[in-house]
N, C-alpha and C positions, 0 to 999 in steps of 0.2 A: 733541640739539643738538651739535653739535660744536664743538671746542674754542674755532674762530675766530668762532663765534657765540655765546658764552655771554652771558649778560644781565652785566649790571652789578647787584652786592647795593647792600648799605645804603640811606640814604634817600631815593637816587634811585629807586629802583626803583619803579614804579606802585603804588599804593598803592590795586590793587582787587582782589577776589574774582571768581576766572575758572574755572568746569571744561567744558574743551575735550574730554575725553575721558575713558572713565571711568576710576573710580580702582579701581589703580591703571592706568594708560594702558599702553600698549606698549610703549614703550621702559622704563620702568620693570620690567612685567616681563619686559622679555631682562636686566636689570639682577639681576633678583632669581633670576633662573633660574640666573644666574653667580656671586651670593653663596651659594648653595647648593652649589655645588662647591668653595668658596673659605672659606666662614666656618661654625664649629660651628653647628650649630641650636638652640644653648642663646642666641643671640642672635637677637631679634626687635625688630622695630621696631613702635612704634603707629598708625602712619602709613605701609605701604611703599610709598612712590615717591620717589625718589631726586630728593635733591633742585640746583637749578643758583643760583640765588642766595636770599638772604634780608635785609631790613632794611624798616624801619619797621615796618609790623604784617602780613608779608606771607609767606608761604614758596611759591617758585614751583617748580616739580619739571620734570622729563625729560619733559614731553610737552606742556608749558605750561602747567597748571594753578598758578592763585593762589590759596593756602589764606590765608584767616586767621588769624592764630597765636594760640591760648590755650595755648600751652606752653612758650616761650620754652626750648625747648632744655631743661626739668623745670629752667624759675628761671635759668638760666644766662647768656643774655641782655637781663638786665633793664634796660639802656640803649638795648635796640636793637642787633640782629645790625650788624655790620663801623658803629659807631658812631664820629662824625671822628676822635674825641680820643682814642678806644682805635688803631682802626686809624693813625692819625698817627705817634701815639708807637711802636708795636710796630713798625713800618714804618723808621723811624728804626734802631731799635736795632737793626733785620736787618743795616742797612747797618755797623752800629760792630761788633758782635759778636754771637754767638749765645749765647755761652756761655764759663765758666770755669771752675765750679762756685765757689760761694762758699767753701765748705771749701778752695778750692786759692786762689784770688786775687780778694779781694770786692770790689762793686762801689756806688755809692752809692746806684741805683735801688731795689735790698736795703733799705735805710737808709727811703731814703724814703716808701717801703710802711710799713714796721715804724712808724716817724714819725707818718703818716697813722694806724693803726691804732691806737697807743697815745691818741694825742688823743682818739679818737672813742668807742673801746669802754669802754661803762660799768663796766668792773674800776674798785673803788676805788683811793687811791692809785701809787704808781709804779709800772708797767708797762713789761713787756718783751715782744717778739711774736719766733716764729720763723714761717720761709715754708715748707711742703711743696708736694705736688703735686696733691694733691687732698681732698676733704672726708675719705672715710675714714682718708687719712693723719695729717690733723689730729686726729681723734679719738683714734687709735690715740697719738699723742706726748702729746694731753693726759691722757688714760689712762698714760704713760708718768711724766711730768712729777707728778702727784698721786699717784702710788705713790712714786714720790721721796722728796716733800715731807715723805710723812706717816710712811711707812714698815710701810703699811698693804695691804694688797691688795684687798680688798672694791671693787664697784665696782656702783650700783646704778642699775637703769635701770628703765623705764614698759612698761607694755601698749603693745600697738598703734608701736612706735620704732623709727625705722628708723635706722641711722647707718652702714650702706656693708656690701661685699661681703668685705673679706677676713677672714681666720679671728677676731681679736677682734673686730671688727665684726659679723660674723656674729652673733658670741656676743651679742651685744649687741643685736641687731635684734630684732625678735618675730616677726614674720612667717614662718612655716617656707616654703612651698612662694610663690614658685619660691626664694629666697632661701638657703635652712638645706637643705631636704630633700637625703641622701645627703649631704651636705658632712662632716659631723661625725666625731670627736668636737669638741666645740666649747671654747674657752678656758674654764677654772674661775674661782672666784672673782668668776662675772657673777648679781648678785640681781636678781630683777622684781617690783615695785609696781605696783596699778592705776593706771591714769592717769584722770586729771580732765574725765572724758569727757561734758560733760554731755545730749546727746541720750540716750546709752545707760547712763547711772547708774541703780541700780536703783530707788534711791529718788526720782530725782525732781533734777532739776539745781539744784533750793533748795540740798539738801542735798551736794552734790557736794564742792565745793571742802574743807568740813569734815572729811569723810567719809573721803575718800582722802588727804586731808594725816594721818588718824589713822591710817591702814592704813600707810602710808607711817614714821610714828612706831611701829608696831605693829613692822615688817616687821625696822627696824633696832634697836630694842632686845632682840626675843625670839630674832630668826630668824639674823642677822647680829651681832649684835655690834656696837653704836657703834665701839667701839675698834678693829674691824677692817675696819672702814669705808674707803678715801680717798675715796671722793667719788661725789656722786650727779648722774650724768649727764642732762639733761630738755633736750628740744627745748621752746622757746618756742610755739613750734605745731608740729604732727605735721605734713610733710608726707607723705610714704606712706602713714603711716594713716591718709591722709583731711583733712588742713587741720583737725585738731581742735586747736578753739580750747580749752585748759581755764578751767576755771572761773574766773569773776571772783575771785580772792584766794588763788588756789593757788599758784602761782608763789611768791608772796610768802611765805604757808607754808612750803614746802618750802625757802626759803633761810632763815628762822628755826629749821625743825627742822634744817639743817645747822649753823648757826652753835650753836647752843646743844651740840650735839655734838662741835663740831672737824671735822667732816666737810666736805671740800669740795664747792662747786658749781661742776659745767659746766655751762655751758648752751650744746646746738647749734647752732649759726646757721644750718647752711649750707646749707641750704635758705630759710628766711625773714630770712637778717640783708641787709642792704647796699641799702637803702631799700627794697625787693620790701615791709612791710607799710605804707610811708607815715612810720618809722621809720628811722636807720640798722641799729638790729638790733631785732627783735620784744619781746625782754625789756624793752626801755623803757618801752612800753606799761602794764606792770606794775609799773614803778619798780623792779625787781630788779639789784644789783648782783654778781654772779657773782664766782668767784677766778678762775676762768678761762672764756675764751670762744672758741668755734672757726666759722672762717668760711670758703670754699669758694663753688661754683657763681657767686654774680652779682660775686665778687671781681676777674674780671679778664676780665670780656667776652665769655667763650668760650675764652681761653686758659687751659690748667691751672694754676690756683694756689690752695692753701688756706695757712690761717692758725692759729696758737694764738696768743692774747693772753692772759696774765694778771698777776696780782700778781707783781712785781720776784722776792722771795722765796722765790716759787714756782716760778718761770722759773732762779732761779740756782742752784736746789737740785741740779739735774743736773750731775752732772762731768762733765767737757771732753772730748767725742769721742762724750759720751748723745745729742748731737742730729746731725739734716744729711739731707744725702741727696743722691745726685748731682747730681738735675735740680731739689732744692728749691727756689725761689724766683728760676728761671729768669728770666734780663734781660727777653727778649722779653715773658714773663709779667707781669714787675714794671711795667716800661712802657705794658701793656697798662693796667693795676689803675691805674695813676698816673693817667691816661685816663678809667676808670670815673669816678674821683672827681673829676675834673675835670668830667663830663657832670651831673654828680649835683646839682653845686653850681651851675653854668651853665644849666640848666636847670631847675633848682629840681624833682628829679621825684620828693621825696619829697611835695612837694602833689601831684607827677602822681600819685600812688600812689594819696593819698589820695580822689583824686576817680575816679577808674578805679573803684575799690572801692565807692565812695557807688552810682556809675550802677551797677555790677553788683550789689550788695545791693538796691537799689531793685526792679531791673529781677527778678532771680530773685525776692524776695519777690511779686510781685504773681504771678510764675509757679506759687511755692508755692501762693499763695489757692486755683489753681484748677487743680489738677493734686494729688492724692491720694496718688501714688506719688511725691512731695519730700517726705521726712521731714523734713529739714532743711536751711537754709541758715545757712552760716556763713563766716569767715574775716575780714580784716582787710588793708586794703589792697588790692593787686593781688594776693593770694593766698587764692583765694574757690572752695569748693566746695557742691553739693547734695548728699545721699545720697538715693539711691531706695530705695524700700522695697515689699511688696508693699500694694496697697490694700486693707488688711482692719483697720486700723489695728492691728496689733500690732507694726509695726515691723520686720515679718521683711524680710532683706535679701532684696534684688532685681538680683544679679548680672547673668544673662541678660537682663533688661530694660537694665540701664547699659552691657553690649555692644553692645548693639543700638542704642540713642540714638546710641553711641559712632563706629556702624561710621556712620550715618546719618550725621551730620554731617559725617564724612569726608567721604561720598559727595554732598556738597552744600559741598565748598569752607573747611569749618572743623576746625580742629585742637584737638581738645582729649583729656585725659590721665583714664585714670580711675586710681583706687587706692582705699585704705583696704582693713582687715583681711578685710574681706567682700568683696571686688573691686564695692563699690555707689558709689562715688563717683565722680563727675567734679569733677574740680578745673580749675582756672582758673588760669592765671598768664601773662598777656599780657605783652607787654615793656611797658616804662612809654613807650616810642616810639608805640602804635597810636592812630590818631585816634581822634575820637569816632564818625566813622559808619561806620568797620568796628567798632570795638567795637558799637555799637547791633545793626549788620547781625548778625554775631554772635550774639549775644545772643538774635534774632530768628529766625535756622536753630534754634538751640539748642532757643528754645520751639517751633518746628512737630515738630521731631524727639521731642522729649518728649509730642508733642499724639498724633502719628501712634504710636509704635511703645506707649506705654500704651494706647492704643484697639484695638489691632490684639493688645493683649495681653488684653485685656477678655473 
């Protein structure tokens, strides 16, 4: 399409499921043919056809094709791509200014994030929030921020965790390939604890939660050192590793074994905080109250902005010139996020989440009954995955099977992400925008493509 013809995104945009041509179409690959001379090949997309607008539950590409979105940009979109209130505000602020950096001359939409953020996020008492630019950055300062506090270095993370690309994150992440491999040496001072995996616990997901909160107490008294602890870092659910929900009572574990030690809790968001489980952040779920909290991806629309919130105390511990960053907590961004929260509230779309999630657990459960190769279904809200597995019931992972669903779905108009440690997961995370009968529609390619490509693997 050319420039003077480009569709109009958000949620005007037709809100149906169109493939005109295959995918990826023509114009897409003279697209791709020219990212190949232009961009390393260590970037690859899951979907390549390039795409011309997006909103409601829609993504339409370079050849006309209308995909259904179960990806929402991996959570990033979860008001709905160019949604009024985000595009409104960020639209506005273009016109006043783009930029000042906060560190040189601050603005109050800075404030008013922070504001929003401290109300919301379940840190006990009084809270302070800084703004960075993205999820790993936030991790990286909250990681900064709890060595501070405590004056401790240790720093203890889960199987299966992903928490971003640069060198402490890395360290951090579990996933070696494509993530770690050739990258290292990686940051010191990073421990790893099973996580509260219950499909894949040895014993049986009775015992899970127990189990690994004791391996976990095991890990930091013998291995680590309480004392040399700051803080034990846990996603509320994995999203990379698969949307693993852990065990009913683990969470809560792990912040008693941290409390009784001095150790602090992060808990990550940013992947599942910002209504995405039907919650404002997933750890509610669990009644967990964090010292610090980090949030990112659905914070501001699709514009880059992350977050750390915690205890006042903890936040003040750093001396003056510890925090910032140029483009931290960019206006455009801030006004975006003001927006988000604005849609969240006006459209009540932590019910939307809720019920997105009900119709997709229903809907894949009955899928599980009769299909052999879904080991499991899980997830909570609009963040909802299967694992396939081989059909011999041992549970062996079934990579090449979840590519092949994967590439199928594409190739019939639906967009969906796979991940987890095993690359067997497809995960789900629709914007809380898509109606009910592209969601259903959905849902529906989903089971034929799971019908055909396990028979065909038979």
């Amino acid at each position: 399409m050319s420039g003077a013809s480009r569709l109009v995104g958000g949620p005007e945009l037709p809100q149906v499921r169109r493939v005109v041509s295959e995918i990826p179409g023509p114009r897409s690959r003279e697209l791709l043919a020219r990212q190949r001379t232009l961009v390393p090949a260590g970037l690859r997309a899951a979907l390549p056809v390039f795409v011309e607008a997006v909103g409601g539950g829609v993504i339409v590409d370079a050849d006309g094709n209308s995909f259904i979105d179960f990806g929402s940009g991996i959570a990033v979109t979860t008001v709905g791509n160019s949604a009024a209130a985000v595009t409104e505000r960020a639209a506005a602020q273009l016109h006043r200014f783009t930029h000042t950096c906060f560190l040189v001359n601050p603005y109050e939409s800075y404030l008013d994030v922070c504001e929003k953020l401290n109300e919301l996020a379940p840190v006990p008492g009084e809270k302070r929030t800084i703004l960075v630019n993205s999820g790993a950055e936030a991790v990286e300062n909250a990681v900064k921020i709890a060595r501070a506090a405590t004056g401790r270095p240790g720093i203890v993370v889960f199987d299966h965790a992903f928490h971003g690309r640069t060198l402490l994150t890395m360290s951090l992440t579990a996933k070696n390939k494509p993530y770690k491999q050739g990258f290292g040496p990686f940051a010191p001072e990073v421990h790893r604890a099973p996580m509260a995996y219950p499909y894949r616990w040895p014993t049986g997901p009775e015992n899970c939660a127990e189990e690994a909160a004791q391996a976990l107490a095991d890990l930091l008294d013998r291995q680590v050192g309480a004392e040399n602890a700051a803080a034990v870092l846990v996603e509320p659910i994995q999203g990379e590793g698969g949307i693993v929900v852990p065990a009913p009572g683990f969470l809560s574990k792990v912040a008693t074994i941290c409390r009784a030690r001095g150790i602090l809790l992060i808990v990550d968001e940013i992947q599942a905080g910002i209504a995405r489980t039907g919650r404002m952040f997933a750890c509610e779920h669990e009644g967990v109250q964090p010292d610090l909290i980090t949030t990112a991806k659905g914070l501001a629309g699709g514009l880059p902005l992350g977050a750390v919130t915690g205890r006042a105390e903890l936040m003040d511990a750093v001396p003056t010139g510890g925090l910032g960053g140029t483009y931290s907590g960019n206006p455009v961004a801030c006004e975006a996020a003001l927006g988000v929260f604005e849609e969240i509230e006006t459209h009540d779309l932590m019910e939307r989440a809720r019920e997105i999630g009900d119709t997709m657990l229903e809907h894949l459960g009955v899928l599980g009954d009769t299909h052999p190769v879904i080991g499991d279904v899980r997830g909570r809200g609009a963040m909802v995955a299967i694992e396939l597995v081989e059909p011999d019931g041992e549970r062996f992972p079934a990579p090449d099977l979840t590519a092949r669903v994967a590439r199928r779905c594409h190739e019939n108009g639906l967009l969906v992400l796979t991940a987890g440690s095993y690359g067997n997961v497809l995960r789900f995370l629709p914007p809380l925008s898509i109606s009910d009968d592209l969601l259903e529609e959905g849902l529906s390619i989903l089971g034929e493509a799971i019908t055909k490509e396990s028979a065909s693997a038979a």
